[in-house]
N, CA and C atoms as an extended XYZ file, in Angstrom:
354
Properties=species:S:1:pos:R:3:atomname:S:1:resname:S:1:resid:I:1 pbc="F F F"
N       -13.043       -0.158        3.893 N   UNK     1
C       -13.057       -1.476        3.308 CA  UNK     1
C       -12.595       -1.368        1.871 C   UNK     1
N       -11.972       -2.509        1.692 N   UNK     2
C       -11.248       -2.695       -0.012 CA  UNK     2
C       -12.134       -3.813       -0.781 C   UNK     2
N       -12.714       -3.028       -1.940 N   UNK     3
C       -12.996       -4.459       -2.415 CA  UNK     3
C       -12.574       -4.423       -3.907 C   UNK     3
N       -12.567       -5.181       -4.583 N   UNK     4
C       -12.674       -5.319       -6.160 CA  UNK     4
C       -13.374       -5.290       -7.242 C   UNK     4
N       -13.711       -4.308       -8.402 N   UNK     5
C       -14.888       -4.335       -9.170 CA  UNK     5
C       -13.959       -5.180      -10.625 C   UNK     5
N       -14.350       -6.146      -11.203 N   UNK     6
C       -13.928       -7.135      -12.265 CA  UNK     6
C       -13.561       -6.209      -13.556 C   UNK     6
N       -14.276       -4.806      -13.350 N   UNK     7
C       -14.190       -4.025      -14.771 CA  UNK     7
C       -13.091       -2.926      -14.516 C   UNK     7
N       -13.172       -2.755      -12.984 N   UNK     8
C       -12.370       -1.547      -12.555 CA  UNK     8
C       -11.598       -1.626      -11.642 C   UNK     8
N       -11.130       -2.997      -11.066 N   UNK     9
C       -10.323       -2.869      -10.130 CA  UNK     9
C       -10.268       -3.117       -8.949 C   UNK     9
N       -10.059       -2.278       -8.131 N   UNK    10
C        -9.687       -2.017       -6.741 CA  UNK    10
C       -10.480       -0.947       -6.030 C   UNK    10
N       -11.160       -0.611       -5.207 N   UNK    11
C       -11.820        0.618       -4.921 CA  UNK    11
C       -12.093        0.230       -2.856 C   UNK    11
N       -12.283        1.929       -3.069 N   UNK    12
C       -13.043        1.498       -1.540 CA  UNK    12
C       -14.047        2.062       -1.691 C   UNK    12
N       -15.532        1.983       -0.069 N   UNK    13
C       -16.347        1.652       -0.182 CA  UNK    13
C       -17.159        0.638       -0.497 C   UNK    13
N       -18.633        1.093       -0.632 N   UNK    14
C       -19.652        0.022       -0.883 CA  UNK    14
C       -19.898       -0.433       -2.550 C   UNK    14
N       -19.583        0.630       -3.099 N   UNK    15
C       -20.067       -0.016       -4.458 CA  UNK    15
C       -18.749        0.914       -5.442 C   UNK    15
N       -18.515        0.255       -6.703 N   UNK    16
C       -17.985        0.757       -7.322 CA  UNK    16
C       -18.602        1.948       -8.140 C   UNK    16
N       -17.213        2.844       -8.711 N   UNK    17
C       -18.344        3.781       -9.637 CA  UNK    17
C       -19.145        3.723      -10.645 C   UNK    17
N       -19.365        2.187      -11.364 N   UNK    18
C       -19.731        1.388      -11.946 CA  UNK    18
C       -21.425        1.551      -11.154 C   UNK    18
N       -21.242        0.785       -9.828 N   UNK    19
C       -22.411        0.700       -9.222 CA  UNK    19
C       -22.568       -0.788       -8.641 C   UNK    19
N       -21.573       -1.382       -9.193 N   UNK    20
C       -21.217       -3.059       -8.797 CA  UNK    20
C       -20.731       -2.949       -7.064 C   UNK    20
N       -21.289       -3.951       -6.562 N   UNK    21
C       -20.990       -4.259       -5.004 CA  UNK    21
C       -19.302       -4.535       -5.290 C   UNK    21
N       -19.004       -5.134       -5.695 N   UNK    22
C       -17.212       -6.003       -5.904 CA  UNK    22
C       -17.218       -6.814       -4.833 C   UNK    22
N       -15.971       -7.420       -4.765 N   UNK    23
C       -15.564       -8.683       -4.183 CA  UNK    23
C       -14.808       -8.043       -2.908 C   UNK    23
N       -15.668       -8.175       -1.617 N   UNK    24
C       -14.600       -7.617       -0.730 CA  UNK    24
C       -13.428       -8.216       -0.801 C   UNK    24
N       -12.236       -7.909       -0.347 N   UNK    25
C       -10.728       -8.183       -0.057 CA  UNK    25
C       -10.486       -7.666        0.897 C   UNK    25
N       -10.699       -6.841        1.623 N   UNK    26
C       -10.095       -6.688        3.373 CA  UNK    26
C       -11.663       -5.331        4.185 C   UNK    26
N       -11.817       -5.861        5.009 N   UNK    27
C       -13.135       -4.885        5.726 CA  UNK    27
C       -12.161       -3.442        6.311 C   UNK    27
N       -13.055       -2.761        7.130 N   UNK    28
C       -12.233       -1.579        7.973 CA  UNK    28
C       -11.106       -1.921        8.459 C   UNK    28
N       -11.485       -3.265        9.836 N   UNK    29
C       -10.367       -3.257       10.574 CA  UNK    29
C        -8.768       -3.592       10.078 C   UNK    29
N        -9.086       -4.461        8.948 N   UNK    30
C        -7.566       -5.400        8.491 CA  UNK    30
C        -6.968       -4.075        7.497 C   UNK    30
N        -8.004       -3.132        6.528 N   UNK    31
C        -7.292       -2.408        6.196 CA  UNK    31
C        -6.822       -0.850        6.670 C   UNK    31
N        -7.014       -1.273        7.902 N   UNK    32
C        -6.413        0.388        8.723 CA  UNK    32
C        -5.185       -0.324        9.723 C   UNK    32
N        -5.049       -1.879        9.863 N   UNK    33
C        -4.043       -2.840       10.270 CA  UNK    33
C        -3.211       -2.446        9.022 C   UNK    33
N        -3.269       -2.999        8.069 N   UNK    34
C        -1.895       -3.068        6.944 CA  UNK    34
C        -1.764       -2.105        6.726 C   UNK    34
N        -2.300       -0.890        6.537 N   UNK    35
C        -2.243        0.527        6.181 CA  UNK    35
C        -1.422        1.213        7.216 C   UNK    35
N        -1.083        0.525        8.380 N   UNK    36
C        -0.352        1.140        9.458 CA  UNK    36
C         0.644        0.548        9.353 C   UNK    36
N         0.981       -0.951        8.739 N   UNK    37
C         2.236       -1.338        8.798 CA  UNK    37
C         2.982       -1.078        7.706 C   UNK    37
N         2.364       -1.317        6.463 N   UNK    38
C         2.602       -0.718        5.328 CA  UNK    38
C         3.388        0.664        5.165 C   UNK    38
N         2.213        2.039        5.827 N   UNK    39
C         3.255        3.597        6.047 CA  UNK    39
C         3.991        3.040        7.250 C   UNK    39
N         4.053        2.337        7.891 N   UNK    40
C         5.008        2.348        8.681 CA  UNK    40
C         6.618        1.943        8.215 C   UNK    40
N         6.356        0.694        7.157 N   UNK    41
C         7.483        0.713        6.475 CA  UNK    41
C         7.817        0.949        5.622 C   UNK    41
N         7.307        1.870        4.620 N   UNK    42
C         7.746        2.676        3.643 CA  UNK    42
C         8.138        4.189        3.998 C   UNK    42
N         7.705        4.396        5.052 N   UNK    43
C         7.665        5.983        5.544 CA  UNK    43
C         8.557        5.951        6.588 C   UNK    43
N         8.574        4.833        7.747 N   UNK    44
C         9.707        5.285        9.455 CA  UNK    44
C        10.582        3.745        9.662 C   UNK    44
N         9.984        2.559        9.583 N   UNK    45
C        11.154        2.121        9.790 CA  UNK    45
C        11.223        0.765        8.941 C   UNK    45
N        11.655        0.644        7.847 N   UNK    46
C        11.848       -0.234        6.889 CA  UNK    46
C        12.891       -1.191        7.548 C   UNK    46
N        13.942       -0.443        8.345 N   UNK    47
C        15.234       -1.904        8.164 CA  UNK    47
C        14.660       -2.671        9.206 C   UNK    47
N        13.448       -1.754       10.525 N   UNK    48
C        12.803       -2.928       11.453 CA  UNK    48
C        12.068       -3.985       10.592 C   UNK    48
N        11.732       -3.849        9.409 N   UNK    49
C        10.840       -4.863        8.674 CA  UNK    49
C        11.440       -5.715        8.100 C   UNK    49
N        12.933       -5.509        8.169 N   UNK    50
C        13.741       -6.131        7.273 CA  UNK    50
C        13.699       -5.807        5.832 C   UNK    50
N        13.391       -4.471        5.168 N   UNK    51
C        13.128       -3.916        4.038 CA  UNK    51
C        14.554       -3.180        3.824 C   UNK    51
N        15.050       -3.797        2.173 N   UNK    52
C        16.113       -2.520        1.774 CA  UNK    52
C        15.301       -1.696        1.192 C   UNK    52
N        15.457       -0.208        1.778 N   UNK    53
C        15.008        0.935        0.648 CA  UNK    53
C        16.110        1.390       -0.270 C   UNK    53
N        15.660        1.696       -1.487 N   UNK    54
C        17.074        2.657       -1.880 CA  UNK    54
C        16.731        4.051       -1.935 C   UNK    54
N        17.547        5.065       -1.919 N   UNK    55
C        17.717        6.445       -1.902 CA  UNK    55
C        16.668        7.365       -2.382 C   UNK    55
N        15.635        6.587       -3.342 N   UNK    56
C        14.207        7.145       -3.686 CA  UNK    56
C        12.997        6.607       -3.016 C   UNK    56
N        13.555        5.865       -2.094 N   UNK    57
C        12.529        5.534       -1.111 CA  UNK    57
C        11.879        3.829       -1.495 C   UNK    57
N        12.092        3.451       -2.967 N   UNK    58
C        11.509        2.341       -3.249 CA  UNK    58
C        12.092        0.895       -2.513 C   UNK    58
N        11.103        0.051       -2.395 N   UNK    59
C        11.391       -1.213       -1.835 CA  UNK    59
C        10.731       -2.294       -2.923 C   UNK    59
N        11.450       -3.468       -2.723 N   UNK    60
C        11.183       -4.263       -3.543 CA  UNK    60
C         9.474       -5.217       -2.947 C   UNK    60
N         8.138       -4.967       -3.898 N   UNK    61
C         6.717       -4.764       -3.445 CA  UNK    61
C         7.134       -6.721       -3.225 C   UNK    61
N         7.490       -7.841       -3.575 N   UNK    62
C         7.509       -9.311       -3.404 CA  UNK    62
C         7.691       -9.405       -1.560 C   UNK    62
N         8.651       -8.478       -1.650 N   UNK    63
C         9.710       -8.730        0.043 CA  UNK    63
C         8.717       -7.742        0.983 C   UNK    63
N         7.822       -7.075        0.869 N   UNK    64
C         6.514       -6.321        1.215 CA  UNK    64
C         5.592       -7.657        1.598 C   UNK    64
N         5.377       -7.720        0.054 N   UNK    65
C         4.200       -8.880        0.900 CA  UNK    65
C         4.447       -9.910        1.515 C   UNK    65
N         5.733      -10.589        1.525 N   UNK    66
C         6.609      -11.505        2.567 CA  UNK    66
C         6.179      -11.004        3.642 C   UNK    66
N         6.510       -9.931        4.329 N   UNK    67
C         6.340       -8.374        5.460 CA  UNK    67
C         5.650       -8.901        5.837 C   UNK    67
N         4.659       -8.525        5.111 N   UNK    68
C         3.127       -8.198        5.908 CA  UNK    68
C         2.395       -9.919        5.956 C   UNK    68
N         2.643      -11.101        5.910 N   UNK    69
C         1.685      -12.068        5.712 CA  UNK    69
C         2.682      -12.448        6.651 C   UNK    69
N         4.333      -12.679        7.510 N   UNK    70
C         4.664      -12.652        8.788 CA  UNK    70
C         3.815      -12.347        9.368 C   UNK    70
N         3.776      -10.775        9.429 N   UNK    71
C         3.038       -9.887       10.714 CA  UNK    71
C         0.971      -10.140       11.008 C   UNK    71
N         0.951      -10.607        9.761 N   UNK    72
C        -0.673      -10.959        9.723 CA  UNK    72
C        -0.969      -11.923        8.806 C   UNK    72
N        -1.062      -13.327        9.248 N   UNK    73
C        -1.427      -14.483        8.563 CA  UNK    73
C        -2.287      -13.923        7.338 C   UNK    73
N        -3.294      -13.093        7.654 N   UNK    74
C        -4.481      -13.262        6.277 CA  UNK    74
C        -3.933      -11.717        5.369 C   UNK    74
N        -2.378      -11.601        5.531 N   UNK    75
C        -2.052      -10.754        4.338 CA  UNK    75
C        -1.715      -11.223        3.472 C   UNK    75
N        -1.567      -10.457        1.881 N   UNK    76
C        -0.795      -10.863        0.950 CA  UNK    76
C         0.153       -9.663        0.313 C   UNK    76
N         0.380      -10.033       -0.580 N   UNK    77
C         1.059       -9.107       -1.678 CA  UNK    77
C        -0.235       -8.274       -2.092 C   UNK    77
N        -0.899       -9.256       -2.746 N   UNK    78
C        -2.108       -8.377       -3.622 CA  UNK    78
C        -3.053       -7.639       -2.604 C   UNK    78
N        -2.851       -7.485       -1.073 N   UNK    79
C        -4.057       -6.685       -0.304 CA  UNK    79
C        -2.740       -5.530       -0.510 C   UNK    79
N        -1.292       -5.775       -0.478 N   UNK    80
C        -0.727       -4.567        0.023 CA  UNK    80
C        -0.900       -3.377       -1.496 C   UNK    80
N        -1.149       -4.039       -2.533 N   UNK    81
C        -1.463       -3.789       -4.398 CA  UNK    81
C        -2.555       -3.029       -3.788 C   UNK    81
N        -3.855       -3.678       -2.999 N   UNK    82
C        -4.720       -3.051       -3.365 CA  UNK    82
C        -5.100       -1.862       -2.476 C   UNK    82
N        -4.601       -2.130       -1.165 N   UNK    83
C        -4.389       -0.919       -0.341 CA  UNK    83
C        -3.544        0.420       -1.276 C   UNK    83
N        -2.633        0.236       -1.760 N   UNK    84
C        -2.096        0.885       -2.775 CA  UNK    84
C        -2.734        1.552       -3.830 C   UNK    84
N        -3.428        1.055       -4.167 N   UNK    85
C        -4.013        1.501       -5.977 CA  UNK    85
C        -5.490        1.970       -5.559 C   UNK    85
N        -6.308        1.740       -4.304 N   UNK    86
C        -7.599        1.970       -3.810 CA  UNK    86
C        -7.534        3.354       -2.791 C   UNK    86
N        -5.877        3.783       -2.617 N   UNK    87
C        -5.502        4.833       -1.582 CA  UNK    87
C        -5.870        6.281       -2.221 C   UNK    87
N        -7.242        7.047       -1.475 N   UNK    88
C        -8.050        8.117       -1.848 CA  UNK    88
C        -6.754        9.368       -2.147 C   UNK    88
N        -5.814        9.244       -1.104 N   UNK    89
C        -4.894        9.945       -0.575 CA  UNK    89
C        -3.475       10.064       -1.332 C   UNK    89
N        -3.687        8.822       -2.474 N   UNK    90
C        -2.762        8.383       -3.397 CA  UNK    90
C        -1.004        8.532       -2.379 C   UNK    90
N        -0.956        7.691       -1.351 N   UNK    91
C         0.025        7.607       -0.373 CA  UNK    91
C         1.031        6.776       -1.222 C   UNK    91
N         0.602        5.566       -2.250 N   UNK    92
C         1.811        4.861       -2.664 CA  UNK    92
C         1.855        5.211       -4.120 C   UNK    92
N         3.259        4.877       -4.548 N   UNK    93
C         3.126        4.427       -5.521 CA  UNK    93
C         4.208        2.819       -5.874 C   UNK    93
N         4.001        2.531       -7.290 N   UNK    94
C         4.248        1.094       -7.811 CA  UNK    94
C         4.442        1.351       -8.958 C   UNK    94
N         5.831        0.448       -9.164 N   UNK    95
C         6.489        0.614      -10.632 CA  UNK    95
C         7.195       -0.320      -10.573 C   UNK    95
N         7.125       -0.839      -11.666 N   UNK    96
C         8.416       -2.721      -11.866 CA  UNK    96
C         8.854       -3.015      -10.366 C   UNK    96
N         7.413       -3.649      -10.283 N   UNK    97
C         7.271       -4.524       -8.812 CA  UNK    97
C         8.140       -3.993       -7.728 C   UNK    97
N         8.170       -2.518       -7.820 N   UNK    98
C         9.086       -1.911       -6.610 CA  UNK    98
C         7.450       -1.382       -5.967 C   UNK    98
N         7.390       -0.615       -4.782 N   UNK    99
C         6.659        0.092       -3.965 CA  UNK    99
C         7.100        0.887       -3.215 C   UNK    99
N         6.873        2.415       -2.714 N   UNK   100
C         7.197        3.534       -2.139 CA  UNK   100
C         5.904        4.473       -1.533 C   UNK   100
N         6.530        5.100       -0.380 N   UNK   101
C         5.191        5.969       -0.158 CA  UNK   101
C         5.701        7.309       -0.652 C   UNK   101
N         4.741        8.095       -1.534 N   UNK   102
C         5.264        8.959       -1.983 CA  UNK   102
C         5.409       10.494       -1.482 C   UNK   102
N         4.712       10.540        0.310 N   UNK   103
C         5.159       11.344        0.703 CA  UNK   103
C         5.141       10.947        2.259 C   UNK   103
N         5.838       11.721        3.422 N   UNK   104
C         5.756       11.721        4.723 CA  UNK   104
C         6.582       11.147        5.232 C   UNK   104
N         7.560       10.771        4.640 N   UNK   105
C         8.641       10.177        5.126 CA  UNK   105
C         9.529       10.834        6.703 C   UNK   105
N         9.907       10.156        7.640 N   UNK   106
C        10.356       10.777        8.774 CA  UNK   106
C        11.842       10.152        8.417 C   UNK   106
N        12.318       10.286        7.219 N   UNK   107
C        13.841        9.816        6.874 CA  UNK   107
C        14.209       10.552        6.086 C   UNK   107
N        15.691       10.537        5.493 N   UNK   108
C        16.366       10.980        4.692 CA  UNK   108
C        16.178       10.227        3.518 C   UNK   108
N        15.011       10.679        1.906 N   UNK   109
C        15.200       10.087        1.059 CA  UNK   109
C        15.030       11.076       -0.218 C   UNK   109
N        15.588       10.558       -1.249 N   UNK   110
C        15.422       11.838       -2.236 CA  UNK   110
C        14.357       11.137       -3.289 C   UNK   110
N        13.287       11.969       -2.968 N   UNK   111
C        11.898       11.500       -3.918 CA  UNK   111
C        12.268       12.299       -5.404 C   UNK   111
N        11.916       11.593       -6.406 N   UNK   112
C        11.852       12.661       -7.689 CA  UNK   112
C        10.996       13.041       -8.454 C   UNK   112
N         9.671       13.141       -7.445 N   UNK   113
C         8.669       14.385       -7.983 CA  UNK   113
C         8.339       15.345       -6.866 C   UNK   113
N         7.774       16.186       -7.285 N   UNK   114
C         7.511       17.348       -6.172 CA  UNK   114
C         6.749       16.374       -5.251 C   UNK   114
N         6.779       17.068       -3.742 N   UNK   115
C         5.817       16.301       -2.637 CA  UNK   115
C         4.715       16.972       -2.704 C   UNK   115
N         3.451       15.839       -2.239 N   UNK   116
C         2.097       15.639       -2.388 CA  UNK   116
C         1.435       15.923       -1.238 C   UNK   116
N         0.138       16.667       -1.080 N   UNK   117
C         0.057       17.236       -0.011 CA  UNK   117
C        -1.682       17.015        0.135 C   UNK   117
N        -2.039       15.853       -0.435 N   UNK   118
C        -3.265       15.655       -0.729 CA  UNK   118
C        -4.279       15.668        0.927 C   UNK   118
């Protein structure tokens, strides 16, 4: 489960490291749903999503959350942010509203930091 602490963010679990409950934003099931469509299109098949990647793997994060609120009415942009920034595994990253997974790719892309093996 994803929820939000007002001082800190984004987190998963029950309480923040704060100790604050936060504001849920998506339970187990919806975020192991977007978390599958999400690596699915940053990692195997982006042009099925209708996603341009470019050559470092990034996609533009607006045309993401377009994506995902097609495929699941109660998505947004900001669950795919927070699946992102709450990921233990640090799977994405985000930079001037682009988004990428930063490792596991089953494509040809040229990442430019070493791969992550968390």
């Amino acid at each position: 489960m994803i929820k939000r602490c007002p001082q800190h963010g984004f987190f998963r679990g029950e309480h923040c490291e704060c100790g604050l409950a936060g504001q849920l934003i998506l339970d187990e099931a919806r975020t192991e749903q977007l978390g599958r469509l999400v690596a699915g299109g940053l990692r195997h098949f982006p042009l099925d999503l209708g996603l341009e990647m470019d050559s470092r793997g990034w996609v533009d994060l607006s045309k993401l959350g377009e994506v995902v609120q097609k495929r699941h009415r109660w998505a947004s942009k900001e669950m795919v942010i927070a699946l992102a920034q709450s990921d233990p595994k640090q799977r994405y990253e985000i930079s001037n509203q682009r988004i990428r997974a930063r490792y596991g790719h089953s494509m040809d892309i040229e990442l430019d930091h070493p791969e992550c093996h968390l």
